[in-house]
LOGU-632715 format. One line per field, with one value per residue (C-alpha): residue in three letters; z, x negated, y; residue number from 1. Coordinates in nm, 3 decimals. Layout:
type = (ALA	...)
c3 = (Z	...)
c1 = (X	...)
c2 = (Y	...)
seq = (NUM	...)
***
This chain:
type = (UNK	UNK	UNK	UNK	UNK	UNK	UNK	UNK	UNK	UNK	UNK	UNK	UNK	UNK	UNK	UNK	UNK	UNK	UNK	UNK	UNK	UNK	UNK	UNK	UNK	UNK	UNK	UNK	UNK	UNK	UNK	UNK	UNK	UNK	UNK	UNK	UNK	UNK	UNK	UNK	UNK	UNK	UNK	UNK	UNK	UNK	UNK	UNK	UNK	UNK	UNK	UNK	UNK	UNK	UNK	UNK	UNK	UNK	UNK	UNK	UNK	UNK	UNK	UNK	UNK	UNK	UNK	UNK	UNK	UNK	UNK	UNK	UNK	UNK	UNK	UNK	UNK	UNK	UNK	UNK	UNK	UNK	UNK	UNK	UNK	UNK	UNK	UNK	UNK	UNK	UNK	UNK	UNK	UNK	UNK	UNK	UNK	UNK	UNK	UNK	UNK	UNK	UNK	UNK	UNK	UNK	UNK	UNK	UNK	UNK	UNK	UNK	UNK	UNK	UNK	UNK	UNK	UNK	UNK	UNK	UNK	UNK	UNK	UNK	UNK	UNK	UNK	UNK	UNK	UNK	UNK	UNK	UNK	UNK	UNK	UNK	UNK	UNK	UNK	UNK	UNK	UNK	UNK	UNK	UNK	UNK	UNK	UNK	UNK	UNK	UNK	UNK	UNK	UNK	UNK	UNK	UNK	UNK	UNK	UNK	UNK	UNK	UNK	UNK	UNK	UNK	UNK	UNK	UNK	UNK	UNK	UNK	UNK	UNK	UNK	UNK	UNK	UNK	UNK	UNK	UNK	UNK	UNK	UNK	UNK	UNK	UNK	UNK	UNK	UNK	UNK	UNK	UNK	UNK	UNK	UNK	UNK	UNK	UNK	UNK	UNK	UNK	UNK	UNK	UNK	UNK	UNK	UNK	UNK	UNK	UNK	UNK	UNK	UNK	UNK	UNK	UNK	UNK	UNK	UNK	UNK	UNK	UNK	UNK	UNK	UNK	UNK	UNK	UNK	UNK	UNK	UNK	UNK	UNK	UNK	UNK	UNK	UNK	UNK	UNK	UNK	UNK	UNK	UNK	UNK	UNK	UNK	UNK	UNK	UNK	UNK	UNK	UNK	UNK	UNK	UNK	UNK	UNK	UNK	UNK	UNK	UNK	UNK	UNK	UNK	UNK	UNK	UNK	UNK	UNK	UNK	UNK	UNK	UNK	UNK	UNK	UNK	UNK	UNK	UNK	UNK	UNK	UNK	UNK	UNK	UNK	UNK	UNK	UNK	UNK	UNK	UNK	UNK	UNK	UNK	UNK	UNK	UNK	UNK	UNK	UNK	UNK	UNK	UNK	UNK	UNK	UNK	UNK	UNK	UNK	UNK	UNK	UNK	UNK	UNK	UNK	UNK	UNK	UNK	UNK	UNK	UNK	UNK	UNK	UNK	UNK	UNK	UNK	UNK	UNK	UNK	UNK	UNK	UNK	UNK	UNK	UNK	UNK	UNK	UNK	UNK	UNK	UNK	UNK	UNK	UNK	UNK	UNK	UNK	UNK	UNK	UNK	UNK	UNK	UNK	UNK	UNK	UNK	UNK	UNK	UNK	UNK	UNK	UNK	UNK	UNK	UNK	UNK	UNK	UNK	UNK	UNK	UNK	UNK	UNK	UNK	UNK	UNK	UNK	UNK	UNK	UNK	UNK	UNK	UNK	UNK	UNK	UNK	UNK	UNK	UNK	UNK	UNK	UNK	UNK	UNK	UNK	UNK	UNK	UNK	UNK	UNK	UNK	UNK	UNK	UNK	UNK	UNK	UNK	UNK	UNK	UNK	UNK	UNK	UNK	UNK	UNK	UNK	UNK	UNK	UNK	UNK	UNK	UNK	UNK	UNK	UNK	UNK	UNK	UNK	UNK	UNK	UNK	UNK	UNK	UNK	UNK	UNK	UNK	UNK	UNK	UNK	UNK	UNK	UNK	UNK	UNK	UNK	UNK	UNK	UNK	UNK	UNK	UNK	UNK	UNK	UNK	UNK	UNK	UNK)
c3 = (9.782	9.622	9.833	9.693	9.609	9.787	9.572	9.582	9.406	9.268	9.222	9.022	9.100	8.741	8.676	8.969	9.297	9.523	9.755	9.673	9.351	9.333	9.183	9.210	9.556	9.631	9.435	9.601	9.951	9.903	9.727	9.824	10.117	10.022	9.838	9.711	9.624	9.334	9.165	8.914	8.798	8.440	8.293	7.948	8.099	8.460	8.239	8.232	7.857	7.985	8.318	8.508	8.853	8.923	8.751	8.899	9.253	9.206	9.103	9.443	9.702	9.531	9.603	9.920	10.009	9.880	10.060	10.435	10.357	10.342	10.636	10.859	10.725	10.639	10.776	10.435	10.204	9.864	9.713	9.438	9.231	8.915	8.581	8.296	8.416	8.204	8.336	8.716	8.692	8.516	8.846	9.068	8.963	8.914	9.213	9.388	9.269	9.279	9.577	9.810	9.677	9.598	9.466	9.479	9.209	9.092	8.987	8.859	8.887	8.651	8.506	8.140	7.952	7.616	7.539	7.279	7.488	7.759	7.440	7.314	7.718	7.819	7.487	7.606	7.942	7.823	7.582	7.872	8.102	7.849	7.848	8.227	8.303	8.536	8.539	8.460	8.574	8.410	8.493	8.367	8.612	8.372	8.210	8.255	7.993	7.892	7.540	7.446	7.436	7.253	6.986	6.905	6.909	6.671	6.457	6.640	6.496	6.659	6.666	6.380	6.659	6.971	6.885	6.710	7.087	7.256	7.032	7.092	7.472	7.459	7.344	7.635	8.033	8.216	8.401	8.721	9.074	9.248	9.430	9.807	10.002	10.079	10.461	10.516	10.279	10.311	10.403	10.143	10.174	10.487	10.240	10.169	10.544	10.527	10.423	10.372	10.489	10.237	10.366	10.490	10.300	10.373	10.003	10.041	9.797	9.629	9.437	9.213	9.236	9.435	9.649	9.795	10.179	10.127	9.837	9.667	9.724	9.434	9.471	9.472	9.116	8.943	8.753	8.838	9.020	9.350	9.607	9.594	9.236	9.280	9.329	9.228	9.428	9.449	9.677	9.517	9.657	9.713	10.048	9.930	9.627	9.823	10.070	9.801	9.616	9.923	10.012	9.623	9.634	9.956	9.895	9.675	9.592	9.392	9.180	9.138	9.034	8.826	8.544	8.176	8.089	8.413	8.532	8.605	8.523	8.740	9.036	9.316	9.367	9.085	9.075	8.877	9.062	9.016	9.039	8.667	8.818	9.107	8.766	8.609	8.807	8.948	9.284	9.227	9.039	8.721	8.810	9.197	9.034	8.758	9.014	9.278	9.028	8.973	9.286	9.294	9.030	9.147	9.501	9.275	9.161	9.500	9.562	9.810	9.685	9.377	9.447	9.548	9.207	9.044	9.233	9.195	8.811	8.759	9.022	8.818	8.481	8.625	8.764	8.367	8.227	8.441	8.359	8.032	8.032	8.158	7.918	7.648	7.815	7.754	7.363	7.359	7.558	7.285	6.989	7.102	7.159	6.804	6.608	6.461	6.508	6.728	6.926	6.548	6.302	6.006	5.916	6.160	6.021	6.263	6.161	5.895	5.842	5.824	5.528	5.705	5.997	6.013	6.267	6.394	6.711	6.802	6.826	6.980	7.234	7.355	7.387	7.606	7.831	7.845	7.669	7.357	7.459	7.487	7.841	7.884	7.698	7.883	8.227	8.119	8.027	8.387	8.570	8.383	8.395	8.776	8.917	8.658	8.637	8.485	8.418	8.145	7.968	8.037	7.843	7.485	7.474	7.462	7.244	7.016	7.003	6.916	6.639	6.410	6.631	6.584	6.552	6.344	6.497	6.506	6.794	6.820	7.005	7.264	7.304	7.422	7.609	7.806	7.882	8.023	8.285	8.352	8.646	8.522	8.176	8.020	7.669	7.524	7.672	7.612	7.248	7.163	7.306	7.095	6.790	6.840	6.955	6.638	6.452	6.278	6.377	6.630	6.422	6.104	6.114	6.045	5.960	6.180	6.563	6.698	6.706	6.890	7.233	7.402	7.580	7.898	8.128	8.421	8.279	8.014)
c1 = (-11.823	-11.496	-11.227	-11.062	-10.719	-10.457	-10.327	-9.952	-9.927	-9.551	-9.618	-9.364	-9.291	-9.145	-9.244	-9.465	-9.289	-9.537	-9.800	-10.082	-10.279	-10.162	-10.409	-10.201	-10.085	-10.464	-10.569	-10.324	-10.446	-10.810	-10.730	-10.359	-10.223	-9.880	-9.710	-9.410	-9.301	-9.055	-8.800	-8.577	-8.275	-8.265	-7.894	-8.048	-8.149	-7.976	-7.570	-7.334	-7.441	-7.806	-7.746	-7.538	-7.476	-7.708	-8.001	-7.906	-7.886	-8.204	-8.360	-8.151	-8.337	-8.686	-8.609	-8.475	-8.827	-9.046	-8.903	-8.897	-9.242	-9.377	-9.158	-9.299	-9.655	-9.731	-9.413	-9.325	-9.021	-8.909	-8.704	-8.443	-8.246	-8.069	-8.130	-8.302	-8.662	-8.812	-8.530	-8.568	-8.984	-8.903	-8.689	-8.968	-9.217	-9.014	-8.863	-9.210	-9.398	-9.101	-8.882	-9.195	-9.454	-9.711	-10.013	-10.256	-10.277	-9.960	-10.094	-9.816	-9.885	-9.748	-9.862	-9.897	-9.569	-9.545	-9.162	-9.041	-8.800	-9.104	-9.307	-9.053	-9.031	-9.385	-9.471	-9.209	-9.319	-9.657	-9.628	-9.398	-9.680	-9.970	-9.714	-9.669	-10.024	-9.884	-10.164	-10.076	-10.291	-10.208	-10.290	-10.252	-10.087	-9.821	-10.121	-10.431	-10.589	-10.579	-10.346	-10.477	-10.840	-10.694	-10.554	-10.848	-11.067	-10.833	-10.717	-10.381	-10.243	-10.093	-10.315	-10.180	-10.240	-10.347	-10.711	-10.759	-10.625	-10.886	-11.155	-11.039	-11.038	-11.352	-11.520	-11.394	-11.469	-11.279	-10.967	-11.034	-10.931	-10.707	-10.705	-10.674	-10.379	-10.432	-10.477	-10.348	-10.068	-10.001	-9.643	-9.433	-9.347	-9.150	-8.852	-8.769	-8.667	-8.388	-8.040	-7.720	-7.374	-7.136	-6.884	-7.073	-7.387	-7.658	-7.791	-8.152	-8.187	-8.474	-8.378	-8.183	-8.260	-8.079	-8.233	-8.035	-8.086	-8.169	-8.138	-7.817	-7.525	-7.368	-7.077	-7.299	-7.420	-7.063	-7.111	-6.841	-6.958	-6.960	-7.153	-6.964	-7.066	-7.430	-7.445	-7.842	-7.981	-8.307	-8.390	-8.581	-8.920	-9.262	-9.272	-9.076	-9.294	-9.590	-9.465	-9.373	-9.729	-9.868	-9.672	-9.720	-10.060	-10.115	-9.846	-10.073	-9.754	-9.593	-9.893	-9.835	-9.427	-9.521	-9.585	-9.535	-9.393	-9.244	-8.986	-8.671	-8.447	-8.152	-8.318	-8.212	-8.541	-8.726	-9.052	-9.231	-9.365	-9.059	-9.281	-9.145	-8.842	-9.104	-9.347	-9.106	-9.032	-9.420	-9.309	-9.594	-9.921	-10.006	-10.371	-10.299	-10.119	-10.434	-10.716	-10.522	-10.449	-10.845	-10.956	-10.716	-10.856	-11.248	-11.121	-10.986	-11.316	-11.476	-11.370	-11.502	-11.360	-11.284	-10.861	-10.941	-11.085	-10.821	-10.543	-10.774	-10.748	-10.418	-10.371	-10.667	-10.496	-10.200	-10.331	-10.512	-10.203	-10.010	-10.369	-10.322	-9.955	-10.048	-10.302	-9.966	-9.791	-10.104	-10.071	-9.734	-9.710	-10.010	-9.753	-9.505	-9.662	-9.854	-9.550	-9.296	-8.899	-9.014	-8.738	-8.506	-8.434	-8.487	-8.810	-8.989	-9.332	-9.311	-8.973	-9.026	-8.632	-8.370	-8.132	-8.052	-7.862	-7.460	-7.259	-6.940	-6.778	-6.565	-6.900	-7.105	-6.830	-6.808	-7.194	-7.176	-6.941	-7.034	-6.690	-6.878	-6.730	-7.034	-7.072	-7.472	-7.476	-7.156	-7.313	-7.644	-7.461	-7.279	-7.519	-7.701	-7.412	-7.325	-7.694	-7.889	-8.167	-8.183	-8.488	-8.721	-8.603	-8.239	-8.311	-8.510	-8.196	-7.951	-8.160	-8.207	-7.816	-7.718	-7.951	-8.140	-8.000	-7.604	-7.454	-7.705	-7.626	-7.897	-8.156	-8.069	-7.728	-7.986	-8.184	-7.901	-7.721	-8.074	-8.134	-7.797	-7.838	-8.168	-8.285	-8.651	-8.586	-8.938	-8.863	-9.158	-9.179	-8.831	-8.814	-9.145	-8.979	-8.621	-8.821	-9.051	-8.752	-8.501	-8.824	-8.873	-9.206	-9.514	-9.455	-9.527	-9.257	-9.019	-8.737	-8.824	-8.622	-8.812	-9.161	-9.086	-9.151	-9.205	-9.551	-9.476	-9.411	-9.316	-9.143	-8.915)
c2 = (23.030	22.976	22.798	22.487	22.517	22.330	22.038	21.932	21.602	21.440	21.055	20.952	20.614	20.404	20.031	20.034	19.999	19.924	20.060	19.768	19.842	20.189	20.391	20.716	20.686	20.641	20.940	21.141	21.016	21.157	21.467	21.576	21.815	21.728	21.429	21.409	21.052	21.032	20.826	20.926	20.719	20.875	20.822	20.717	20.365	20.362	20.263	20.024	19.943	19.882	19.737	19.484	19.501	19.205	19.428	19.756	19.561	19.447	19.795	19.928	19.656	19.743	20.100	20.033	19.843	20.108	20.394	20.129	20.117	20.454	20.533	20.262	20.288	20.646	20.855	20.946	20.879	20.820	21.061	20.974	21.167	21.104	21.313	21.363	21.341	21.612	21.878	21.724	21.796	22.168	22.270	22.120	22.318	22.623	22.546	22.519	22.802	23.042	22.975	22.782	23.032	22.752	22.898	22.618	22.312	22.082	21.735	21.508	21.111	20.877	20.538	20.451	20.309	20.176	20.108	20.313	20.527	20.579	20.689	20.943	21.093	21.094	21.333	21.551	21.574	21.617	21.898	22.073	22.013	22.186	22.504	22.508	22.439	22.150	21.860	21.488	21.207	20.862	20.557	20.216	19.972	19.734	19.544	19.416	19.630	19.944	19.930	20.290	20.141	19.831	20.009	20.214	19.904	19.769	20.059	20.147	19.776	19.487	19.175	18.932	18.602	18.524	18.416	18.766	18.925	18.707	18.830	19.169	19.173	19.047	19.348	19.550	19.444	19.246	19.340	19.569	19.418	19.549	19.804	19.868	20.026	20.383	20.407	20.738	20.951	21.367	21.446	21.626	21.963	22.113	22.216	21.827	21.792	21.996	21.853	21.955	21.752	21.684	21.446	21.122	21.170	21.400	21.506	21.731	21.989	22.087	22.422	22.253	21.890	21.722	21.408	21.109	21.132	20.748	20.481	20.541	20.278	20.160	20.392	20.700	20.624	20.605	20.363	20.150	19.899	19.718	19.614	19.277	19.242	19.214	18.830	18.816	18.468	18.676	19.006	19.268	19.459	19.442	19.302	18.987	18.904	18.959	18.678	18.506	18.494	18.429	18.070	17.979	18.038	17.820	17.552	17.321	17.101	17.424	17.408	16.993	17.115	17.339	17.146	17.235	16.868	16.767	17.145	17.057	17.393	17.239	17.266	17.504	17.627	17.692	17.545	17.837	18.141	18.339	18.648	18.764	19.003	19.206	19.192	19.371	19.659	19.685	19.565	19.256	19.434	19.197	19.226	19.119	18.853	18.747	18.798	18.578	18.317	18.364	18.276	17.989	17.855	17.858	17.726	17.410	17.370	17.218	16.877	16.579	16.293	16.141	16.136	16.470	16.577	16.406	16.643	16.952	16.881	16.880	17.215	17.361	17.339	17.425	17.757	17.771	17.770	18.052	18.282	18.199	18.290	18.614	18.705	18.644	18.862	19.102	19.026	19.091	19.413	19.507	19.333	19.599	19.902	19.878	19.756	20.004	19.892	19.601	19.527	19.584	19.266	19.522	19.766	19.545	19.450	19.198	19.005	18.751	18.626	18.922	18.757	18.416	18.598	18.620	18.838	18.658	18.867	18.608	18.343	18.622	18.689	18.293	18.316	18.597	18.484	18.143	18.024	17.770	17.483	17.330	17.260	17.297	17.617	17.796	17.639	17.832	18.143	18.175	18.146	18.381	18.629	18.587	18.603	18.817	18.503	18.138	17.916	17.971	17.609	17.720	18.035	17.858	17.651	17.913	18.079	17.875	17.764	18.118	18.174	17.884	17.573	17.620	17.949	18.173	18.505	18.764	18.763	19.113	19.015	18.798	19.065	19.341	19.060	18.994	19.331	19.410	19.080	18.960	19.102	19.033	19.184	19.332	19.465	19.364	18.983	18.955	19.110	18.921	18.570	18.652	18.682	18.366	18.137	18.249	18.136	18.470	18.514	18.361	18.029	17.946	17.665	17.929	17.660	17.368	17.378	17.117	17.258	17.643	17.658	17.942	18.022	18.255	18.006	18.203	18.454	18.300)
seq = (1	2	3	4	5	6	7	8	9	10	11	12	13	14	15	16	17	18	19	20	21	22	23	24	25	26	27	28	29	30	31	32	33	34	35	36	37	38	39	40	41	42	43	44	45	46	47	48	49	50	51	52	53	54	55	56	57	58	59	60	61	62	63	64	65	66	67	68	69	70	71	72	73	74	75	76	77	78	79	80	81	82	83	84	85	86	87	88	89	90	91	92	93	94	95	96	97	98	99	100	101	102	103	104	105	106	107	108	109	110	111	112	113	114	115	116	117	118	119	120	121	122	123	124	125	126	127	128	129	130	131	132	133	134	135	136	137	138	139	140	141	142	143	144	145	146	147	148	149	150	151	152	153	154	155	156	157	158	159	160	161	162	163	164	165	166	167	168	169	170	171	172	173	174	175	176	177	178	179	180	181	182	183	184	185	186	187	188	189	190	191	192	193	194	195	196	197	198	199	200	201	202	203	204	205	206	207	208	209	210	211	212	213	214	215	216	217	218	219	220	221	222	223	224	225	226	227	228	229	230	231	232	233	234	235	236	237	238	239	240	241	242	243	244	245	246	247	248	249	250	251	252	253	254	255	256	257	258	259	260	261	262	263	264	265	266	267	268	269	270	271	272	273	274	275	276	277	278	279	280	281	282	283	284	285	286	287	288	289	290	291	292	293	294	295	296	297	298	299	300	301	302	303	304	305	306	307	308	309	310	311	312	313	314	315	316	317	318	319	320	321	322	323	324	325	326	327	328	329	330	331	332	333	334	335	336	337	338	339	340	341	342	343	344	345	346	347	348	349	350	351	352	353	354	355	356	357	358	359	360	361	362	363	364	365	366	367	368	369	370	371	372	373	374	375	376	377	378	379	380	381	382	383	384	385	386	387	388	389	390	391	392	393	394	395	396	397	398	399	400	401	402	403	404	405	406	407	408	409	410	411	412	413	414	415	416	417	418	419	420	421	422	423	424	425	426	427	428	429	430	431	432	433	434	435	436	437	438	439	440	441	442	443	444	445	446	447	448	449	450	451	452	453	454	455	456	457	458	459	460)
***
């Protein structure tokens, strides 16, 4: 009988920072001597042009959480590098089979992404994996369902509404639970223990990768920025937004506050689920998040009184509405991965106005910086620009001032501006919202402010 071969498996940790609802990290637990955990800071997205202190902060403490984790929980680590991530994986492997002498099976791990960039990668990496007889296992972890499956049901297309998504989800099961933490994780090779001085950091080579001994500061990047910049009221990582879901889950009076009619953006603390930043970066799994909001929402359903059932059905539609938020942000993750130019003004099947749009630097420049005149909009833009986050209310008015209500500057502007600061930037929420709030598409009021509101409640 022929002996299995040993497996070494690379999880490459992306937009899903977490241990919960990791179907990789549990693969690699049942069929995995070693594990390497990986994250790599690729210079394409990790820049000053892309990120603001407040966002790269924020990445830093999710990192930072993730690697405390496996330590305390599985004596493992999480190592980061920085680089292109095709050339990191090529010296792995080469690096592996050539200086470690692996002869047994080299799975890589890696969830599904649909951004454009992510696209344009993952092809890469997978025609370099077909040559170098590496495996890749994918799985999908950002959404609820699988957008691959989607597509084919629909003929690789975006949906042209919401009711047509509904229709189309239908056809397909329901969203999977989520899954269990692994008990147990392999340890990563013997090489990775061994580090080399230089000054006050300890960096660990790996042939020619080099690993952070821990997360990087934010000197280590070179970037240019400080510590002392990172002003973000929120702190990143799974463990937080866990406890966080957990006390908004049992405090029934969140679910009173959080009322579509009745938010009050000027409040300290918000009275959404602020879960849309740890949604971002996978440190909060969207189907944890659904199947929780789920259960809320049956428990609702029992009542003993009649002021009781009163109460319960204004939580329950409450709890209806953040569901039904998340099933947009399923339609517009779909929106984005089936529509060519999305996040573009121009050759965008999706944009309905391009001609109505002007491009003044000096009024793009007092947007930015919060410097209108206008004292609700700069007060909005500030805070935004000092801690990376303002409330979703807060963000359709200054939205709407820059493009159709007052200043009629491309969304486009928004859209960069948003990335660069908002700690819970998602490229295709965020591009989807910019182009339903400058009225170019979602409404068929293309011309009319008062009637466009956005629909992701928690997130925007």
């Amino acid at each position: 009988m022929k002996a299995e071969k040993e497996i070494l498996y690379i999880c490459w940790f992306r937009r899903n920072l977490r241990i919960h609802d990791n179907a990789l990290l549990m693969q690699a637990s049942k069929i995995a001597s070693q594990l390497i955990p990986l994250y790599i800071l690729d210079p394409c997205k990790v820049t000053p042009k892309l990120m603001s202190p407040n966002r790269l902060g924020f990445l830093l403490e999710s990192l930072d959480d993730l690697d405390n984790t496996l330590t305390e929980k599985y004596f493992q680590r999480l190592f980061i590098t920085c680089g292109s991530p095709l050339e990191i994986l090529k010296d792995m492997i080469h690096h592996i089979r050539g200086f470690m002498g692996f002869k047994g099976k080299i799975i890589i791990g890696l969830e599904k992404d649909y951004q454009p960039y992510e696209k344009v990668r993952d092809s890469t990496i997978i025609q370099w994996a077909k040559l170098a007889k590496v495996r890749l296992q994918f799985a999908t972890s950002q959404t609820l369902w699988n957008l691959d499956i989607l597509g084919k049901l629909n003929k690789y297309k975006s949906c042209k509404s919401m009711s047509q998504f509904r229709d189309l989800v239908t056809q397909i099961d329901e969203p999977v639970s989520d899954i269990e933490t692994p008990p147990f994780l392999p340890p990563p090779p013997n090489e990775l223990f061994e580090g080399n001085i230089l000054g006050n950091e300890i960096t660990i080579y790996f042939g020619k990768v080099q690993f952070f001994d821990h997360t990087p500061s934010f000197g280590q990047l070179g970037m240019g920025y400080e510590k002392k910049q990172f002003s973000s009221v929120f702190q990143g990582g799974e463990r937080i937004s866990l406890k966080k879901l957990s006390i908004f889950l049992k405090n029934i009076k969140n679910f009173k506050r959080f009322n579509r009619n009745s938010e009050n953006p000027t409040k300290i603390n918000p009275s959404s689920s602020t879960q849309s930043p740890y949604l971002a970066l996978g440190c909060l799994s969207v189907r944890k998040f659904y199947h929780s909001l789920i259960s809320a929402k049956q428990f609702f359903t029992e009542s003993e009184s009649e002021k009781e059932q009163k109460e319960i059905s204004v939580n329950h539609k409450t709890v209806q509405s953040l569901i039904d938020s998340i099933i947009w942000r399923e339609y517009f993750y779909m929106t984005g991965c089936y529509s060519p130019n999305f996040d573009q003004m121009y050759d965008n099947p999706i944009s309905k106005l391009t001609d109505c749009w002007d491009y003044n630097q000096q009024y793009i420049q007092s947007w930015c910086e919060g410097k209108t005149g206008y004292p609700v909009i700069d007060a909005i833009m500030n805070q935004l620009n000092r801690e990376g986050w303002t409330h979703k209310f807060n963000r359709h008015v200054v939205a709407c001032f820059l493009t159709r209500g007052s200043l009629w500057q491309t969304w486009e502007v928004g859209l960069n501006h948003f990335q660069k600061n908002l700690i819970d930037f998602d490229w295709s929420i965020n591009t989807a919202n910019w182009i339903w709030l400058s009225n170019t598409e979602f409404s068929k009021d293309y011309f009319d402010v008062s009637v466009t509101s956005c629909t992701i409640l928690f997130l925007f």
